[in-house]
C-alpha positions as CSV (number, residue, x, y, z in Angstrom):
1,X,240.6,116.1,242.3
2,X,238.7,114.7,239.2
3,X,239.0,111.4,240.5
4,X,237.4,112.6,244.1
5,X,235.0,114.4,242.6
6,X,233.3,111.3,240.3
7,X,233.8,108.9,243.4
8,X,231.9,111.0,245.7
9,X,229.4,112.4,243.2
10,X,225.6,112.1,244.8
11,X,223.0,110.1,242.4
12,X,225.1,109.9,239.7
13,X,224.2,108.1,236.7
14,X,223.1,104.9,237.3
15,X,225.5,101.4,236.7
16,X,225.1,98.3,235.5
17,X,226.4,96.6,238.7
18,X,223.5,95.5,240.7
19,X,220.5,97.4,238.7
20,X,219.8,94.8,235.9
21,X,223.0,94.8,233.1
22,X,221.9,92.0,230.9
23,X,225.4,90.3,232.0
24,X,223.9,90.4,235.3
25,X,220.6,89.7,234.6
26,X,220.5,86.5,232.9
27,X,223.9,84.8,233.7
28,X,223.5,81.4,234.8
29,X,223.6,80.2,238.3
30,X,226.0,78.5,240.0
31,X,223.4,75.3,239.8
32,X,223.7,75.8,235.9
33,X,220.4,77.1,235.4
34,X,219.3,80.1,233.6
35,X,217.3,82.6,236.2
36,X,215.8,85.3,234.7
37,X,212.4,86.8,235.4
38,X,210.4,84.9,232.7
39,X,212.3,81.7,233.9
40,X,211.6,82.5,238.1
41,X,207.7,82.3,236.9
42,X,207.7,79.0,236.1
43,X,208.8,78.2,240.0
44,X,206.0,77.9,241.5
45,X,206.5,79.3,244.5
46,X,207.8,82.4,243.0
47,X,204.6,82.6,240.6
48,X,202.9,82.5,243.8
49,X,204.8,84.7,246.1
50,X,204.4,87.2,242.8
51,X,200.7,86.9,242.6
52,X,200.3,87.1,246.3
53,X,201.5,90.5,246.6
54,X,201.0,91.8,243.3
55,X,197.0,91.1,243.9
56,X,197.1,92.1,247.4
57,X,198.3,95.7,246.2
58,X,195.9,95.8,243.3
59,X,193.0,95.4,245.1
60,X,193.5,97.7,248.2
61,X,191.5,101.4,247.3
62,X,193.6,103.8,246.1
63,X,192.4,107.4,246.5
64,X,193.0,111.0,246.1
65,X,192.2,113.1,249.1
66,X,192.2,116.7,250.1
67,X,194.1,117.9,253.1
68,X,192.1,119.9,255.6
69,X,192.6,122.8,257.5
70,X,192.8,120.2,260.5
71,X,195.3,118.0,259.5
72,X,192.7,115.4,258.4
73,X,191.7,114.4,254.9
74,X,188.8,114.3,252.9
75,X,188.5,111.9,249.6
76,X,188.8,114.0,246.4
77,X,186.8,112.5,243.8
78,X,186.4,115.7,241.2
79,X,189.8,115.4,240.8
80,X,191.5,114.3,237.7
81,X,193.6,111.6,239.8
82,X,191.0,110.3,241.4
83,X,189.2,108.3,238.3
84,X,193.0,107.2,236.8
85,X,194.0,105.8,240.2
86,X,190.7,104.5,241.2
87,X,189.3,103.5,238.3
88,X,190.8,103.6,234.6
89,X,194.5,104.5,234.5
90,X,193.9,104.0,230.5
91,X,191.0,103.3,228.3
92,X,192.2,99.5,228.3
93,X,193.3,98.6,231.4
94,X,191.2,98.5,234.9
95,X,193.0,99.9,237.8
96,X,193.6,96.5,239.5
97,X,195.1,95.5,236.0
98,X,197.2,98.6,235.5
99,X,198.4,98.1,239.6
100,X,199.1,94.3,239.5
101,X,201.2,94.7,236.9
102,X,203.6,97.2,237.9
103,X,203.7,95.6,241.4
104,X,204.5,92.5,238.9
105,X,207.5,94.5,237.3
106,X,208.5,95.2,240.8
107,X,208.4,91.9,242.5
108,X,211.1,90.9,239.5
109,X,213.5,93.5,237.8
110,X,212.9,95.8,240.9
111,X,211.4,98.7,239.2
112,X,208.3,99.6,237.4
113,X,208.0,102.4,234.8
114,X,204.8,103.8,233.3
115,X,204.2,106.7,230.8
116,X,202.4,109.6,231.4
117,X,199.8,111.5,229.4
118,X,199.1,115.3,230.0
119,X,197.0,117.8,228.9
120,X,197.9,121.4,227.7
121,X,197.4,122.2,231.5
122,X,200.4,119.5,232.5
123,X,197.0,117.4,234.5
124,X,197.4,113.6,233.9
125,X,195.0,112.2,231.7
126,X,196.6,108.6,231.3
127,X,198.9,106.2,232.7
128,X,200.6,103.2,230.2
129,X,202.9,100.5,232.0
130,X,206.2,100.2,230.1
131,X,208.4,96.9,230.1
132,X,211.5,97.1,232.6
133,X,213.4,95.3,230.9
134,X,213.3,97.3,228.2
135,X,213.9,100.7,229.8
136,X,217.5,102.5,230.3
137,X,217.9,105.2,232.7
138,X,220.3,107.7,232.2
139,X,221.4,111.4,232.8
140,X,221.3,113.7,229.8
141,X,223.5,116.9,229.2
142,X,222.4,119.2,231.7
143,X,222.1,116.7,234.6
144,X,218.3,115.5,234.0
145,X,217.2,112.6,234.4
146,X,216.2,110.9,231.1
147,X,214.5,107.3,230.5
148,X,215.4,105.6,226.9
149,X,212.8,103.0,226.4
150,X,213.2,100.4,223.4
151,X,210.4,100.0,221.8
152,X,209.9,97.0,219.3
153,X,207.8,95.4,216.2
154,X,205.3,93.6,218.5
155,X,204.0,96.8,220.5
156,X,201.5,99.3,218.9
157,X,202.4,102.4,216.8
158,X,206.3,100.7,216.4
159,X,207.4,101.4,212.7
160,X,210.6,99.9,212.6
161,X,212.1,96.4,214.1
162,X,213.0,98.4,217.1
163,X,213.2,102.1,217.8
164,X,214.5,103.9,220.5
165,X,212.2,106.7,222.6
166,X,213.6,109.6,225.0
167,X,211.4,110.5,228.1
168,X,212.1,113.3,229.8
169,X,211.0,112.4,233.9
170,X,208.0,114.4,233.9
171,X,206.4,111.5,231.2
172,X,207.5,108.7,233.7
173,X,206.2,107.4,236.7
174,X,209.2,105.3,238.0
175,X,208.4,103.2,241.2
176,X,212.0,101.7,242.1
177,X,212.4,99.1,244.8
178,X,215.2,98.5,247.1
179,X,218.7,99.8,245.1
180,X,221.8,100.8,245.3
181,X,221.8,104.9,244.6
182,X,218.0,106.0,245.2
183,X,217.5,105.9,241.2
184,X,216.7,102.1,239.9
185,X,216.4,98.9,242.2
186,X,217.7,95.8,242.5
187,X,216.0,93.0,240.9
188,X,214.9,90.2,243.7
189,X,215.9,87.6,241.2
190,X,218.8,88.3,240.3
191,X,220.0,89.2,243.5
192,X,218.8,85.9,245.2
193,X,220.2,83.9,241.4
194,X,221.7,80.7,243.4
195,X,218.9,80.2,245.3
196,X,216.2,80.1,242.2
197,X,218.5,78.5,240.5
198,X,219.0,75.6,243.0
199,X,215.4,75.3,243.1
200,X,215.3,74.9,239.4
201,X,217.8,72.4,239.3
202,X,215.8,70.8,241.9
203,X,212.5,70.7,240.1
204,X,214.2,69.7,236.9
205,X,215.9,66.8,238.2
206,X,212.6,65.3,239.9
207,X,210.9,65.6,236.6
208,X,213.7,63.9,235.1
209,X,213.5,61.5,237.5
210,X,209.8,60.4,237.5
211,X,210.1,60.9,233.1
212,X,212.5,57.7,233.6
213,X,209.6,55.8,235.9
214,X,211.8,56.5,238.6
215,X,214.5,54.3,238.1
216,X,217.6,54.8,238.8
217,X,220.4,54.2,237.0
218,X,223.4,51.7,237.3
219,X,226.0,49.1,235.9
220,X,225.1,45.9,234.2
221,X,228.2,43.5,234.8
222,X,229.0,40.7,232.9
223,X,231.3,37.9,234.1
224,X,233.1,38.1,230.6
225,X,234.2,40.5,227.8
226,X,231.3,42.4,226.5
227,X,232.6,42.3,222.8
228,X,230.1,45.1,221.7
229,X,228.9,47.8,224.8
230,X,227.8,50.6,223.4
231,X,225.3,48.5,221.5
232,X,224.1,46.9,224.9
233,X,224.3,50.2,226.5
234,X,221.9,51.5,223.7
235,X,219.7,48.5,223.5
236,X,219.2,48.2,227.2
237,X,218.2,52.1,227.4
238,X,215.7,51.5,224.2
239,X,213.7,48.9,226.2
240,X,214.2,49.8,229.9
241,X,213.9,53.6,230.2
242,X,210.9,56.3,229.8
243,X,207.6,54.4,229.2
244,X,209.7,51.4,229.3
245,X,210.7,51.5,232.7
246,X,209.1,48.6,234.4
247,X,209.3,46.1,231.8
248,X,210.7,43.5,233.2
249,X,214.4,42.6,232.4
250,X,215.9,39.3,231.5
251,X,219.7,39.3,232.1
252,X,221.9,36.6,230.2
253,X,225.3,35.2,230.2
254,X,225.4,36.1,234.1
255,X,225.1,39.8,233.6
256,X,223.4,41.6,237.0
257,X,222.4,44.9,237.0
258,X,223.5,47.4,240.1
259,X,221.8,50.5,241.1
260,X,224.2,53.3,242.0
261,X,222.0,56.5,241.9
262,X,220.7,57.7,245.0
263,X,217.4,57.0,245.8
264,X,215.2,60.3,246.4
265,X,214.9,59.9,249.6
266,X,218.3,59.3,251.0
267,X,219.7,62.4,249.3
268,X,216.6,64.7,251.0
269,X,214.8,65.6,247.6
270,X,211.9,66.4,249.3
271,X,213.3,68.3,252.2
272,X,215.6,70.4,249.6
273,X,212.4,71.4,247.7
274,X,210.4,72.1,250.5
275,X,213.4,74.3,252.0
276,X,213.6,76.1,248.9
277,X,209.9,76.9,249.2
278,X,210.6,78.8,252.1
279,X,213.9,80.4,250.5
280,X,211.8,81.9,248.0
281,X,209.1,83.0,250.4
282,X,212.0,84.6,252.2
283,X,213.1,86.9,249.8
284,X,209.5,87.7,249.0
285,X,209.2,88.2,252.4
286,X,205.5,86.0,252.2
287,X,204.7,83.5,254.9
288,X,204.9,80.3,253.9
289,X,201.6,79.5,254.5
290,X,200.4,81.6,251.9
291,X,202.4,79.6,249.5
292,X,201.1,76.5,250.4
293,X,203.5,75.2,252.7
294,X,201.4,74.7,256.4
295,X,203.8,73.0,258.2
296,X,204.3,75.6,261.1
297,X,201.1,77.0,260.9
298,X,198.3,76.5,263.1
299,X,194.9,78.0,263.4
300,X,196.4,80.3,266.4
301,X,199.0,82.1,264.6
302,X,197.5,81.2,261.4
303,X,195.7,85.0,261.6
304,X,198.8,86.7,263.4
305,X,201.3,85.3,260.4
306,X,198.5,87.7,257.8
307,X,198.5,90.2,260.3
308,X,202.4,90.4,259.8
309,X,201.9,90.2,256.2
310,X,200.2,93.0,255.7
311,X,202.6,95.4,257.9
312,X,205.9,94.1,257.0
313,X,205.0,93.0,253.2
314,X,202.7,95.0,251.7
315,X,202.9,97.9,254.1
316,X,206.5,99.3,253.2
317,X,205.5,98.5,249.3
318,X,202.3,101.0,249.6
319,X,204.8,103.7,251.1
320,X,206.6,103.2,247.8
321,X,203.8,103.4,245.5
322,X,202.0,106.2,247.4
323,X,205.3,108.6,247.8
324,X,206.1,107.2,243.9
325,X,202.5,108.9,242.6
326,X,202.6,111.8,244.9
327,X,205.8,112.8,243.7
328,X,205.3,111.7,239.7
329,X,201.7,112.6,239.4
330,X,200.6,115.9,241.4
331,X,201.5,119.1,240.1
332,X,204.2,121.0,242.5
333,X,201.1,123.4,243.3
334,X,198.9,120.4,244.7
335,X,201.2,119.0,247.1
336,X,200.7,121.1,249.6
337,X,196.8,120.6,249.0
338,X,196.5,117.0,247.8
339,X,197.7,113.5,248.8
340,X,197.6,109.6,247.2
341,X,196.8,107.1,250.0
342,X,195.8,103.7,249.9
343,X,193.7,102.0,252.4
344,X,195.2,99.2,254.5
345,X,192.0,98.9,256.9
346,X,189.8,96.1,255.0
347,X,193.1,93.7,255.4
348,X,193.9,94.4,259.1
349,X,190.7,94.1,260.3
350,X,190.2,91.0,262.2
351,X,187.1,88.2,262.2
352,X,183.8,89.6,262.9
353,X,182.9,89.2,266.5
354,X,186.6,91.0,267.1
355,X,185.6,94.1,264.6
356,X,182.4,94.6,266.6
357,X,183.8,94.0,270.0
358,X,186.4,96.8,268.8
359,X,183.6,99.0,267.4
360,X,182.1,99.0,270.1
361,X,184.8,100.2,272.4
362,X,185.4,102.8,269.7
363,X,181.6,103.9,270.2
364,X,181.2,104.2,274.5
365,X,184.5,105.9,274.4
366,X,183.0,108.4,271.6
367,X,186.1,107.9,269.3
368,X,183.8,106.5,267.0
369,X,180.3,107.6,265.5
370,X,177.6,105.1,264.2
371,X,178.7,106.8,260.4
372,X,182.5,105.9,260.9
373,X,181.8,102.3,261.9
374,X,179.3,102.0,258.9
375,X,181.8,103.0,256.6
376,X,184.7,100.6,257.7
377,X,182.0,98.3,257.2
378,X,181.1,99.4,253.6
379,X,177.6,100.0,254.5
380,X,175.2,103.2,254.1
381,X,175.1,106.1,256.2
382,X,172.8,107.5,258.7
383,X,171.2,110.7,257.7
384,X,173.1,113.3,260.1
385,X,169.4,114.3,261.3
386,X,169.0,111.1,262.7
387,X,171.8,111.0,264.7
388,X,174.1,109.0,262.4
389,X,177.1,111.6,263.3
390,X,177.3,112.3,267.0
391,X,179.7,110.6,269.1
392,X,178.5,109.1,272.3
393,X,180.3,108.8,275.6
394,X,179.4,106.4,278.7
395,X,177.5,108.5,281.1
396,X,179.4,106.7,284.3
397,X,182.5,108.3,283.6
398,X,183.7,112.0,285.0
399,X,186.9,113.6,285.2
400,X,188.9,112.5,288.4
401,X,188.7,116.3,289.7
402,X,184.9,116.2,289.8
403,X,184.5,112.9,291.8
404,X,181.9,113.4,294.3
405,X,181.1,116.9,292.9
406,X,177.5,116.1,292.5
407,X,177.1,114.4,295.7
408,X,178.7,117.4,297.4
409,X,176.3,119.6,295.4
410,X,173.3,117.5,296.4
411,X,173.8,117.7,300.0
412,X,174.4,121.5,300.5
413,X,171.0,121.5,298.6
414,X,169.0,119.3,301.1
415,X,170.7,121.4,304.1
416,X,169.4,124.9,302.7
C-alpha cells in the first residue's frame, strides 16, 4: 500500500529526472560536446532564437486592470502592481530588463524564479530575478512548497563563499515552462542535447578547418624507408599547417603527398549547418526567417510566418507569464477584482493601409468609436463632447423585419 501510495502521489516533490539534475544538465552529447546553457549561447542561432522571444515578451505592455461589472476591464494604474510590472520591478532594473531576463531563464533551464518583496500589508513592493540554476525546489515538513536558493560570494549581501536561503512560496514568483509534474520545467536544452551538440561539433570543426587554411589532411609516401617519421611528420606540420598552409611544398626522394579528408563540400558541411539552423529554430518554435535563414520565405508569406509567430510562440508564453503573476502576485482578495494582462495588439496588427481598411469596417459597423481606433493607434483622444466616443452605424442598413416599413408608411400617408 506504501508503495501505491508514493507511486500515485499528485505533485509530489519534484525529481531530478528531466527538471535540470546537474548529471542531466551538463552531460555531454553524444557528438562529444558539452551543452549547457552558457555553452547553447554561443550557437548562434540559439543566441538568436533566445533574444528573439525574450525581447518580443519584454517589450509587449504589461498592465494591471480592474474587472468591471460588465465583464470588461479597465487599466488600473493606482495600483501597487501596476508601476512594478509596467514600469520598475526594482530600483535597478527597467521592466523590459527585469522581463527579458526571466523569459531568458525560461528559453534555457525551463523555469524562472524571482523574489518577492512585501510590505507589512503582504502588497508587493519589489520583484528580484534569481538564477535557475542555482535554485532547488523542494517540499518541506508539512507539505509546502519551499525554494532553497544558493546564494554565493559574487552576489550582494553574501557573507560566506556560499550560503544557503529558504523561501517559503509566497516570496517566489516561479514561472515554469513545459515539465513533467506541473512544479518545474524541462530545460529546452537539455532536452533537445544531441541536436546542440551536433551543431557544436559542426561549428567547431569548420573553424578547425578554415584555422588550418583549409587544407586537408593526408599521407606523404615515400618510395623507400623513412628512417625517421615522426620527425618528418612534425617538420612537415611546422611549415605546412595554420598560417603556413599555402606555402608551397617541395617533395624529395619521390615522396607525394595524398589528400584523404573529405572536402567540405562532398560531406554536406554547409547543408548540415544550415539544417541545424532550422533544428534549433524548431525547438524554439521561431521561424527561420527570423533567424536569418530566408530560404523559404518570400515577401507573400513573409508577414503570415510573424503572424504565426506571435500566436503560436509568444502567445502560449504570455498565458504563462500572465496566469504565473496573477497567481504569485495578487492578494487572494484581488482576484476576483484584478487581473495581469499583456497586450498582443501592436504585434498582430498588420501594415497600414490593412489597419485602416480594418478600422474602418470596425467604424460603419459601430463596433468601433473614433476613441478606440486612436488608442490602437497610440494617439490622443477626442474630448467625449466632441463626439470622440459615440459609435456610428451606416444609415442604409435596417433590420430585415422592417424592410419596406417606411415605404409602406409613406404611402398610407399620401392616400389620407
Amino acid at each position: 500500500m506504501n508503495f501505491f501510495k508514493w507511486l500515485f502521489h499528485s505533485r509530489d516533490k519534484p525529481h531530478d529526472l528531466f527538471t535540470g539534475g546537474p548529471a542531466f544538465l551538463f552531460g555531454r552529447s553524444t557528438s562529444g560536446q558539452t551543452v549547457n546553457a552558457r555553452s547553447a549561447m554561443q550557437m548562434t542561432a540559439v543566441y538568436a532564437c533566445v533574444r528573439i522571444i525574450a525581447e518580443g515578451i519584454a517589450q509587449l505592455p504589461l498592465n494591471v486592470y480592474t474587472l468591471t461589472a460588465d465583464g470588461g476591464k479597465v487599466k488600473a494604474p493606482r495600483h501597487p502592481l501596476y508601476f512594478l510590472l509596467h514600469d520598475e520591478p526594482n530600483p535597478e532594473m527597467t521592466s523590459f530588463i527585469f522581463r527579458e531576463t526571466l523569459m531568458s531563464h525560461l528559453l534555457l533551464w525551463g523555469n524562472a524564479y524571482a523574489q518577492i518583496i512585501r510590505n507589512g500589508r503582504g502588497e508587493v513592493v519589489g520583484l528580484y530575478p534569481l538564477l535557475p540554476d542555482r535554485m532547488e525546489v523542494d517540499r518541506d515538513d508539512s507539505g509546502e512548497l519551499i525554494y532553497t536558493y544558493t546564494r554565493y560570494k559574487d552576489e550582494a549581501n553574501a557573507k560566506h563563499a556560499f550560503e544557503q536561503v529558504k523561501l517559503p512560496a509566497y516570496q517566489v514568483l516561479h514561472i515554469p515552462g513545459l515539465g513533467f509534474d506541473g512544479l518545474i520545467g524541462y530545460s529546452p536544452i537539455a532536452m533537445a542535447r544531441n541536436a546542440v551538440g551536433l551543431s557544436k561539433a559542426a561549428e567547431d570543426f569548420g573553424a578547425t578547418f578554415f584555422a588550418n587554411g583549409a587544407t586537408p589532411g593526408g599521407v606523404l609516401e615515400h618510395p623507400g624507408i623513412v628512417k625517421d617519421p615522426e620527425r618528418l611528420r612534425e617538420s612537415w606540420h611546422a611549415q605546412f599547417t595554420g598560417k603556413n598552409s599555402h606555402n608551397i611544398a617541395v617533395l624529395e626522394e619521390g615522396m607525394t603527398f595524398k589528400p584523404m579528408s573529405i572536402p567540405p563540400e562532398e560531406a554536406q558541411f554547409l547543408e548540415t549547418r544550415k539544417f541545424q539552423i532550422d533544428e534549433i529554430a524548431r525547438i524554439f518554435r521561431v521561424p527561420p526567417h527570423m533567424v536569418g535563414d530566408l530560404e523559404k520565405s518570400s515577401f507573400s508569406n513573409i508577414e503570415q510566418q510573424s503572424l504565426e509567430f506571435v500566436k503560436y510562440t509568444l502567445g502560449p508564453w504570455v498565458a504563462r507569464w500572465e496566469q504565473s503573476l496573477t497567481q504569485a502576485l495578487l492578494l487572494p482578495s484581488e482576484k476576483t477584482r484584478y487581473t495581469i494582462k499583456y497586450n498582443l495588439d501592436g504585434l498582430l496588427r498588420g501594415d497600414y493601409e490593412s489597419r485602416m481598411n480594418g478600422y474602418a469596417v470596425g467604424r460603419q459597423n459601430g463596433w468601433l468609436s473614433a476613441n478606440d481606433i486612436r488608442e490602437l493607434e497610440n494617439m490622443n483622444k477626442i474630448p467625449a463632447e466632441e463626439g470622440g466616443d459615440e459609435y456610428l452605424i451606416n444609415g442604409n442598413m435596417t433590420k430585415l423585419k422592417d424592410a419596406g416599413l417606411f415605404a409602406n408608411k409613406g404611402g398610407n400617408e399620401s392616400e389620407a
